[in-house]
N, C-alpha and C positions, 0 to 999 in steps of 0.2 A: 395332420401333423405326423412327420415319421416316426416311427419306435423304433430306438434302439436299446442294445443293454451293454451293463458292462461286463457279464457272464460273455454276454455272446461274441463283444470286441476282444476280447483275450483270447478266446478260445482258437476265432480266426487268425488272430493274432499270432500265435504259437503255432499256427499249420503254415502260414505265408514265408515265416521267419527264413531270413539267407544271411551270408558272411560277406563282408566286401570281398576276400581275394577268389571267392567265389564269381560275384556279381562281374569285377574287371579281368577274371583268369590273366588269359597269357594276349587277348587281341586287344589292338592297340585301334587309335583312330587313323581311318582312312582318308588322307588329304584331296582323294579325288572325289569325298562326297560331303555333301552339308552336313554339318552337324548341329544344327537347330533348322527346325519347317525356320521358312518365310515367314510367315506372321509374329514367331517369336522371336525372330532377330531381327526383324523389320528392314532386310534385304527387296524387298520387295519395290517399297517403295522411293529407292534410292535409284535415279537415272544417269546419276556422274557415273557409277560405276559398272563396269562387262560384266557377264554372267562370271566370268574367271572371279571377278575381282566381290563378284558377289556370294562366292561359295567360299571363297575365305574370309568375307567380316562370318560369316556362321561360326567358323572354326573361332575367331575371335571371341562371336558372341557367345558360343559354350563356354568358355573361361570365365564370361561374365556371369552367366545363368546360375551358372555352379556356383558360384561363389555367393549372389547374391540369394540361394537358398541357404547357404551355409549360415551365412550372417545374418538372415534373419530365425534361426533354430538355434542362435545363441540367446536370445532371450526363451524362446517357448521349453526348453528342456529345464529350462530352473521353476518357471510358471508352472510344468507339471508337478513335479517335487513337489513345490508351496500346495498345489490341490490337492494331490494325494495324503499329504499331512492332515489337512485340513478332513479324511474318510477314516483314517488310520482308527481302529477301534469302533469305527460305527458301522462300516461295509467293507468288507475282505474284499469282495470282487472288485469296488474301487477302487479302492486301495494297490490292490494288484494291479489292473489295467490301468493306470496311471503312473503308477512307478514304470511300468512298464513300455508304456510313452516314453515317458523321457531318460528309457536308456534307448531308444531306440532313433530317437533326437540326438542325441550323441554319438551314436553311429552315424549316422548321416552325416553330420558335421565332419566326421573322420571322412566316408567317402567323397563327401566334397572338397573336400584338401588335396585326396589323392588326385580325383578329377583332375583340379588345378594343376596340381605336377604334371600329370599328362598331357595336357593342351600343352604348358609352358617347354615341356620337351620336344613336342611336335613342332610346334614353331618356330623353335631354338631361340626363345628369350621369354624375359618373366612378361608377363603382363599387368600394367600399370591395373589396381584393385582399390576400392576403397577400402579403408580401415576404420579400427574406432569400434570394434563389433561388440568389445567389455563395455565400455565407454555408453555406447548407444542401448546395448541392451541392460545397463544401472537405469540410465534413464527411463525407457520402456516400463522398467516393473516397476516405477515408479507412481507410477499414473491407475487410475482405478483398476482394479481387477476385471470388471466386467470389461470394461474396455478393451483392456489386453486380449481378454476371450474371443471379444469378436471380433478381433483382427485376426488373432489366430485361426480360425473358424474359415474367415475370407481364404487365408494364405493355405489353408488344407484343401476348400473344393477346388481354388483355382491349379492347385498342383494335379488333381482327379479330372480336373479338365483340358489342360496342356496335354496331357496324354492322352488319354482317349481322343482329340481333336484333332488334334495335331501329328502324333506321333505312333501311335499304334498302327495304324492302317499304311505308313508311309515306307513304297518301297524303293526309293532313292534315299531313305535317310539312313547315315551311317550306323550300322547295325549294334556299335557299344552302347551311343548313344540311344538307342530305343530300347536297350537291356538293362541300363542303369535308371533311367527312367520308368520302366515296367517295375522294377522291384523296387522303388521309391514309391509309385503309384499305391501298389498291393500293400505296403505299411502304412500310406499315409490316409489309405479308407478306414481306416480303424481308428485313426485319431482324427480325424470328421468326424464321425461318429461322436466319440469321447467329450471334441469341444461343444455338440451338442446337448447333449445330457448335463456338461459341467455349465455349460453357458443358463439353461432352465435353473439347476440349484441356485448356481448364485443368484441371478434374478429375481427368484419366487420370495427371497427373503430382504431386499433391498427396498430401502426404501424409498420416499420419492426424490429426496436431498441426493441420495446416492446415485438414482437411476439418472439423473441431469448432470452431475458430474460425470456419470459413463460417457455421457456423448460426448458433453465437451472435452474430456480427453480420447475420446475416440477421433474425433475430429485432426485433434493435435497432433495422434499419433499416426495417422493418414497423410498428412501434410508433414512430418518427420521423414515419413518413408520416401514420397514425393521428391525431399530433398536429396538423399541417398542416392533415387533411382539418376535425378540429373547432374548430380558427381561422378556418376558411374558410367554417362552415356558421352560427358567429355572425354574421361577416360580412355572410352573408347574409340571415342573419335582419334587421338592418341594414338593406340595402339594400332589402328587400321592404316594407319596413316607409316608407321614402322615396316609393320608384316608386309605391305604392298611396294614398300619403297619408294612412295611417293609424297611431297607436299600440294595437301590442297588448295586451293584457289579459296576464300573467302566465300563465294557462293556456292562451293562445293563442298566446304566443311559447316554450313550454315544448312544444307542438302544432308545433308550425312547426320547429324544430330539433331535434326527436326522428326527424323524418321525412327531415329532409335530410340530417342527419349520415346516417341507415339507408342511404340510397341513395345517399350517398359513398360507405362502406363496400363497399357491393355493387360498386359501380362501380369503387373504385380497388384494393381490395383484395378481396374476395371470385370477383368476376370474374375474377380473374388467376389466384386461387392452387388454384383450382377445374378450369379449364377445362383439358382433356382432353390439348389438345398439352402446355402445362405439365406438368402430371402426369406426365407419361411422360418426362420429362427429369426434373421432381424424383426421380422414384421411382429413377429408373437412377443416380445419383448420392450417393445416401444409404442408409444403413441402417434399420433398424426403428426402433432409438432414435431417431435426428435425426429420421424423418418424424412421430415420436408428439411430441418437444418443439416443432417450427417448428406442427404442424399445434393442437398447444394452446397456445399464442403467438397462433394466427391467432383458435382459438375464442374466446379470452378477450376479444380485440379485440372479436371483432361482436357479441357479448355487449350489452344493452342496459343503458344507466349514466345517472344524472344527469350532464346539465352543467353546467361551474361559467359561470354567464355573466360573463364579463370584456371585456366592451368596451375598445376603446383609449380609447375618448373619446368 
């Protein structure tokens, strides 16, 4: 089992630390390069579209990515608060590194806004986004605490994994986007860390009433996101369909969001609920039964379905 502390995530903490107008200075996105790898805009697996046509859904898909880290950091910056209260008087360094989370979620949330602006100026119109992120994230903290955690938990390695994967080593990708991402990375290893330390507490005191209600809203709140990720990849279908200045053909927009939704999937949920550090806090917390219902919950999801296409308008 790894050790972490919460001495030691602060400390790193406070050495990594940067400013957004830092992080986005004065360069801007470069339209003559991707701005998401292939696997995370799932450009890859689309064949209606030229390689031209394929480096701008990326530009697209940055608008999405960004955004959909934003909205899901509007629930976890309040879920820190609520922990840290929960230390406040019994561990300083808790306490600390936890408040300290979730000002750091709130930064984030700012620079994914700015992102937004950016993309929507390069492109020269807004980008159809989902919303609801107050809305969605009442719901969220609604539902068991451990729950929350290990979603949160998911959503931290898989951010530590899109980069190093994906994006660090990559020298065709547009150079802001592997800058905003680098220093996204470096704050959000310190809160992996944190949601495992805080995932062990709550746990070790739960009981068994509670620990089956974790899953089954764990479940809920998997298949929540699930929802989100395939409003968001209409959407996009949408706005790709704008930026190119074209209308698709039925078995090219049926092409075009079989692919995106996939590499949502991967990206928001499969990525998370896979990845190696997760696992070993899942595993250490659950029984046989609960890892066989959450882990066929996840398969059903990435499962390939028709979309219903419901445009807002």
């Amino acid at each position: 089992m790894a050790t972490y502390s919460y001495g030691g995530c602060i400390e790193q903490a406070y050495r990594v630390n940067w400013k957004i107008k830092d992080v986005l200075g004065t360069v801007d996105f470069d339209l003559s390069r991707p701005w998401l790898p292939a696997d995370l805009s799932g450009s890859a697996g689309i064949f209606c579209l030229n390689p031209e046509e394929k480096r701008k859904l990326t530009h697209v898909e940055m608008g999405a990515y960004a955004h959909l880290f934003g909205f899901l950091e509007t629930f976890i910056a309040p879920l820190m608060v609520d922990l840290a209260l929960d230390s406040e008087g019994e561990d300083r360094q808790a306490f600390e590194a936890l408040t300290n989370f979730a000002s750091e979620e709130v930064k984030h949330m700012h620079l994914f806004r700015e992102v937004s602006r950016r993309v929507d100026g390069r492109l020269g119109f807004p980008l159809k986004l989902i919303d609801g992120q107050s809305e969605v994230a009442r719901a969220v903290l609604s539902k068991n605490k451990g729950a929350v955690l290990l979603l949160t938990s998911a959503i931290e390695w898989f951010t530590q994994h899109h980069y190093i994967s994906s994006m660090n080593h990559s020298d065709e990708l547009d150079p802001l986007t592997r800058e905003i991402f680098r220093c996204h990375w470096m704050e959000e290893a310190q809160h992996a860390r944190l949601d495992h330390l805080e995932a062990l507490r709550l746990f070790k005191d739960m009981t068994t009433i509670e620990r089956e209600e974790t899953f089954e809203d764990l479940v809920w709140l998997l298949a929540t996101l699930d929802g989100l990720l395939e409003q968001q990849a209409i959407l996009d279908c949408m706005n790709l369909g704008r930026y190119l200045g074209r209308t698709f053909t039925e078995q090219e927009r049926s092409e075009v969001l079989e692919s995106l939704l996939k590499a949502k999937r991967h990206c928001f949920i499969e990525s998370g609920v896979t990845h190696p550090n997760f696992l070993e806090l899942f595993l250490s917390v659950t029984t046989s039964s609960q890892q066989m219902r959450v882990q066929g919950a996840v398969g059903l999801l990435l499962q390939k379905r028709p979309i219903q296409w419901n445009p807002s308008d």
